[in-house]
C-alpha positions as CSV (number, residue, x, y, z in Angstrom):
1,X,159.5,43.6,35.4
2,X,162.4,46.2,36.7
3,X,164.8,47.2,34.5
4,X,167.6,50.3,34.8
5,X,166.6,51.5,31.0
6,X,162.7,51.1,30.6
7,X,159.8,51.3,32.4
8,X,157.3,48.1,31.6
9,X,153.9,48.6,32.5
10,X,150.3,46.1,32.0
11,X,147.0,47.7,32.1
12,X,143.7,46.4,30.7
13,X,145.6,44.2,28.6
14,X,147.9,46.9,27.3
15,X,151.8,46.5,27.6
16,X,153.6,49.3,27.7
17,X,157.5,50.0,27.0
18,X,158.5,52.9,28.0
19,X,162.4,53.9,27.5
20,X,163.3,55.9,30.5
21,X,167.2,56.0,30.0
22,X,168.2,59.6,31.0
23,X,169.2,62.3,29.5
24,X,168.4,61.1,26.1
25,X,167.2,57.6,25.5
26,X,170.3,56.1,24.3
27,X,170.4,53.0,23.2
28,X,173.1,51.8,25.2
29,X,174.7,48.6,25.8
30,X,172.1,48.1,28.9
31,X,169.1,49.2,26.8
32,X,169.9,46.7,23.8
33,X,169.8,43.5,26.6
34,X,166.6,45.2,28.1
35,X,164.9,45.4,25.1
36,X,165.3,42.0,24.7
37,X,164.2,40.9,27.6
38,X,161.0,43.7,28.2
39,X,159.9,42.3,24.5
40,X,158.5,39.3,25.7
41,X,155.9,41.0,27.3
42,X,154.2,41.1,24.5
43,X,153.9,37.6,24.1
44,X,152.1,37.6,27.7
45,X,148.5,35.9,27.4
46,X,146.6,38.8,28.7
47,X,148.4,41.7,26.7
48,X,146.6,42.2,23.7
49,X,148.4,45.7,22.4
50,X,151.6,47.0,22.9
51,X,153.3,50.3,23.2
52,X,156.2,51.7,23.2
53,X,157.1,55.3,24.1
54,X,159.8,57.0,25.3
55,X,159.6,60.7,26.3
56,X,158.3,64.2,25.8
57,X,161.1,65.6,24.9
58,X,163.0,62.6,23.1
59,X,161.4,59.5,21.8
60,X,165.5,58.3,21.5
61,X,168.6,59.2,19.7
62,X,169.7,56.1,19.3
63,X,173.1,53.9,19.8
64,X,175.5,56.1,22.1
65,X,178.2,57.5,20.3
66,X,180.1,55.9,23.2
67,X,179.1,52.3,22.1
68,X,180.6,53.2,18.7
69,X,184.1,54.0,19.7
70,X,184.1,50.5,22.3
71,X,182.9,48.8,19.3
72,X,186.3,49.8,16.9
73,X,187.2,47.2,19.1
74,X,185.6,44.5,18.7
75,X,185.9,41.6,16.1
76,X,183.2,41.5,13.4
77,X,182.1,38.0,15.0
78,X,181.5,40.2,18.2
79,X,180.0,43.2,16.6
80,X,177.2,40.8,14.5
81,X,176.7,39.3,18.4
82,X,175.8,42.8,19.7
83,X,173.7,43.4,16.8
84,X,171.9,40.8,17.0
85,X,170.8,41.3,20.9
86,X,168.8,44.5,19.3
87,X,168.1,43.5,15.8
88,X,166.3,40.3,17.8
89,X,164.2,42.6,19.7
90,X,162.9,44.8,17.0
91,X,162.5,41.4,15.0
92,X,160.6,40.3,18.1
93,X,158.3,43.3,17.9
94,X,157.9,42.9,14.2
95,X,156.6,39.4,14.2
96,X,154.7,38.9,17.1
97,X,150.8,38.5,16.2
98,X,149.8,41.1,19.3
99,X,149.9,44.7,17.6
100,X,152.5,47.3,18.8
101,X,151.9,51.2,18.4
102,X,155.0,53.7,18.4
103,X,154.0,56.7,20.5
104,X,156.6,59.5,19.2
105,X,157.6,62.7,20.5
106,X,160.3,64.9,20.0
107,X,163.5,63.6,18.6
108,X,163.4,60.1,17.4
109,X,166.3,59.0,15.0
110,X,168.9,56.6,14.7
111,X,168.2,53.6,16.3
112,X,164.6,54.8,17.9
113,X,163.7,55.5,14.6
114,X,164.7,52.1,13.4
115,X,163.6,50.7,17.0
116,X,159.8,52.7,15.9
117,X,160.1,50.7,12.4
118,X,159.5,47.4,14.0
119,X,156.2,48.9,15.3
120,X,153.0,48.3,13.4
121,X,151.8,51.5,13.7
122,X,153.9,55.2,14.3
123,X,151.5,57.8,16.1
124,X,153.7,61.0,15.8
125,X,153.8,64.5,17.3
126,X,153.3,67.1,14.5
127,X,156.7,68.5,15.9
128,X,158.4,65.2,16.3
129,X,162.1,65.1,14.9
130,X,162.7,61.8,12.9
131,X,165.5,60.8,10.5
132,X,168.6,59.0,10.1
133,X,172.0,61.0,10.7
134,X,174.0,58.2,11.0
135,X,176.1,59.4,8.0
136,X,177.9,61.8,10.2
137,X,180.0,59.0,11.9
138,X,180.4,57.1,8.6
139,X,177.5,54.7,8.9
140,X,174.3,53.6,7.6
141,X,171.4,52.6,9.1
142,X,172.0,49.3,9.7
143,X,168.9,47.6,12.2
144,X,166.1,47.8,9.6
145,X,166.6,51.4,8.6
146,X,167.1,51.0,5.2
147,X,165.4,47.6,4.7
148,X,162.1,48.3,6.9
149,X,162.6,52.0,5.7
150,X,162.3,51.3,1.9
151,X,158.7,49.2,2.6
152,X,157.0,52.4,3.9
153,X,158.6,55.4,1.9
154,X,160.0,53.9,-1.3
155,X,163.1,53.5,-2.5
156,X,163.7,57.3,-4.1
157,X,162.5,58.7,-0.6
158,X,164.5,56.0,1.7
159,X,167.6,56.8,-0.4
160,X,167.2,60.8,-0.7
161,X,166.3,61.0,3.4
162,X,169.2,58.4,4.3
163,X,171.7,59.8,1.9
164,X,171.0,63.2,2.9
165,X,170.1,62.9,6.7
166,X,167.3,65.5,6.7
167,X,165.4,65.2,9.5
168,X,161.8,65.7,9.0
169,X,158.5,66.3,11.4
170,X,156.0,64.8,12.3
171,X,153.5,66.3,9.6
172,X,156.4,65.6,6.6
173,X,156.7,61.9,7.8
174,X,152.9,61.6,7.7
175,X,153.6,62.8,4.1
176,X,155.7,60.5,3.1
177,X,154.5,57.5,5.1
178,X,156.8,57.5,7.5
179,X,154.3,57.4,10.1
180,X,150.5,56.7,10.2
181,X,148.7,59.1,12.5
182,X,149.7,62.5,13.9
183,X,148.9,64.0,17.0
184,X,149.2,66.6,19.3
185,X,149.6,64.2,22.3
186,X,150.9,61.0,20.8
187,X,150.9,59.1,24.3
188,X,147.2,59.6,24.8
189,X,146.4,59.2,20.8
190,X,148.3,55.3,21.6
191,X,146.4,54.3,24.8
192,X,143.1,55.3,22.3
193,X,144.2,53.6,19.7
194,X,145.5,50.1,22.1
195,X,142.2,50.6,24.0
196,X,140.0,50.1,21.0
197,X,142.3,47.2,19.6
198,X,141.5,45.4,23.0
199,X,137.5,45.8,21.7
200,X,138.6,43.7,18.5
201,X,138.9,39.8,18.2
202,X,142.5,39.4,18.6
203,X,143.1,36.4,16.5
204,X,141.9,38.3,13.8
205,X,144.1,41.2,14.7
206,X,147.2,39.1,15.0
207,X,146.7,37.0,12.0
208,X,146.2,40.2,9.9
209,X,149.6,41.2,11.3
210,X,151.1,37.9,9.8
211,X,149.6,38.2,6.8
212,X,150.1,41.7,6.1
213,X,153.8,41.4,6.8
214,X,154.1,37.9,4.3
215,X,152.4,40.1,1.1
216,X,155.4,42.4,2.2
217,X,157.9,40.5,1.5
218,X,157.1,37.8,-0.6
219,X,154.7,37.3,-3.8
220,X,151.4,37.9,-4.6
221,X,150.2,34.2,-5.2
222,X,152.4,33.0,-1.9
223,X,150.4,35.8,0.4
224,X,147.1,35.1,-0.9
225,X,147.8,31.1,0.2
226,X,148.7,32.6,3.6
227,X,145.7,34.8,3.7
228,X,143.2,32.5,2.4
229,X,144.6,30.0,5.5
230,X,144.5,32.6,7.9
231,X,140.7,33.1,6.7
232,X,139.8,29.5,6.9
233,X,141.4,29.5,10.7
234,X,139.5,32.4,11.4
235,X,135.8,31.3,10.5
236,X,136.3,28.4,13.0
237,X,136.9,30.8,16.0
238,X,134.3,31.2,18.8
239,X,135.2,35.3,18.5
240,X,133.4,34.6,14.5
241,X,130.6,33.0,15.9
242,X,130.2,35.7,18.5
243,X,130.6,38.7,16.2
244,X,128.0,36.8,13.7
245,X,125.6,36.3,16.7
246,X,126.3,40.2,17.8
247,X,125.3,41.5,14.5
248,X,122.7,39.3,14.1
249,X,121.2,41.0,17.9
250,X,122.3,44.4,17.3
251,X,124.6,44.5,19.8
252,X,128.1,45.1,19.9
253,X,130.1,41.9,20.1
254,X,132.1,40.3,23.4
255,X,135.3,38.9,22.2
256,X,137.4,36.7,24.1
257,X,140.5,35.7,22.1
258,X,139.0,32.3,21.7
């Protein structure tokens, strides 16, 4: 896959996005249509972890300022179109059963923060840069930065860090929940991390995804349905059979994603 924006890469059943959009990983007009379009790798039969990085310098700033001042003028019907290229993507990454690690370093706010939401797991660098400034040009954050935000910090710390536009560090969003893990090389910490997912039974990966994400956002009694159904699914898998017989020969198990 070529793209002007990212770099998309498959190894060993890992897909990785890279954003390679110089100087600063904006999110630009070229990016957002990208990003739609490199999601769907993802989705690809033999990827069974995703990635997505961006630099060593800067994970992303976000929308360009640039895209701001074209959009005064557009219509609301043509701003919520725009939107919706991008909010798709990071919806993509959200709910697709194959798992997909953010691999931060150095600044990542805005939009690649938001963009790092829609991961399933944030491995930051202890002098990463994340936050959401987007009150100084009279915004919000308005692609899941408030409503994937409050899931992981709260409410009192979503509101203080958004009202105020602190930016924090890798070690203070650890703190707080922003992000997972912490590590001095976040690119290599990912490719660790993706190459012991591909070790695991990915349908029970993926449908712990799903079900994690439904007792997110709906009730206690309605999640439990899902996850009871997920389990049933799950016991009539060859990948349960194998890791039974594995155990059972004190060995470690062979899973194949069937």
């Amino acid at each position: 896959m070529e793209f002007d924006t990212l770099t998309v890469t498959v190894d060993g059943g890992v897909a990785t996005i890279r954003l390679d959009n110089d100087p600063v990983n904006a999110i630009d007009q070229r990016m957002r249509h990208e990003l739609a379009e490199a999601v769907d790798v993802f989705r690809e039969d033999r990827v069974r972890v995703g990635i997505v990085a961006g630099g060593d310098e800067v994970f992303s700033v976000g929308a360009d300022v640039a895209l701001f001042e074209e959009a005064q003028e557009w219509t609301t019907a043509e701003f919520r179109e725009n939107s919706r290229i991008l909010g798709g993507a990071f919806d993509a990454i959200e709910t697709i059963e194959t798992p997909v690690i953010a691999a931060i370093d150095g600044t990542c706010v805005g939009g690649g923060l938001e963009l790092a939401l829609a991961c399933d797991v944030r491995i930051a660098a202890p002098d990463a840069t994340l936050g959401f400034p987007e009150h100084n040009i009279g915004l919000i954050p308005g692609l899941g930065g408030c409503s994937r935000f409050v899931h992981l910090v709260g409410p009192g710390t979503a509101k203080d860090l958004i009202f105020s536009g602190e930016l924090i560090d890798g070690d203070r969003a650890r703190e707080v929940g922003l992000v997972e893990r912490v590590a001095d090389d976040p690119d290599s910490a990912a490719d660790a991390y993706a190459e012991d997912l591909c070790d695991r039974p990915p349908q029970a990966i993926g449908l712990a995804k799903r079900v994690v994400n439904t007792a997110r956002d709906a009730d206690t009694r309605t999640a439990g349905t899902v996850e009871s159904l997920a389990q049933s699914t799950l016991l009539e898998t060859d990948d349960h059979r194998e890791g039974i017989a594995a155990f059972r020969e004190d060995r470690d198990p062979e899973f194949t994603g069937e």
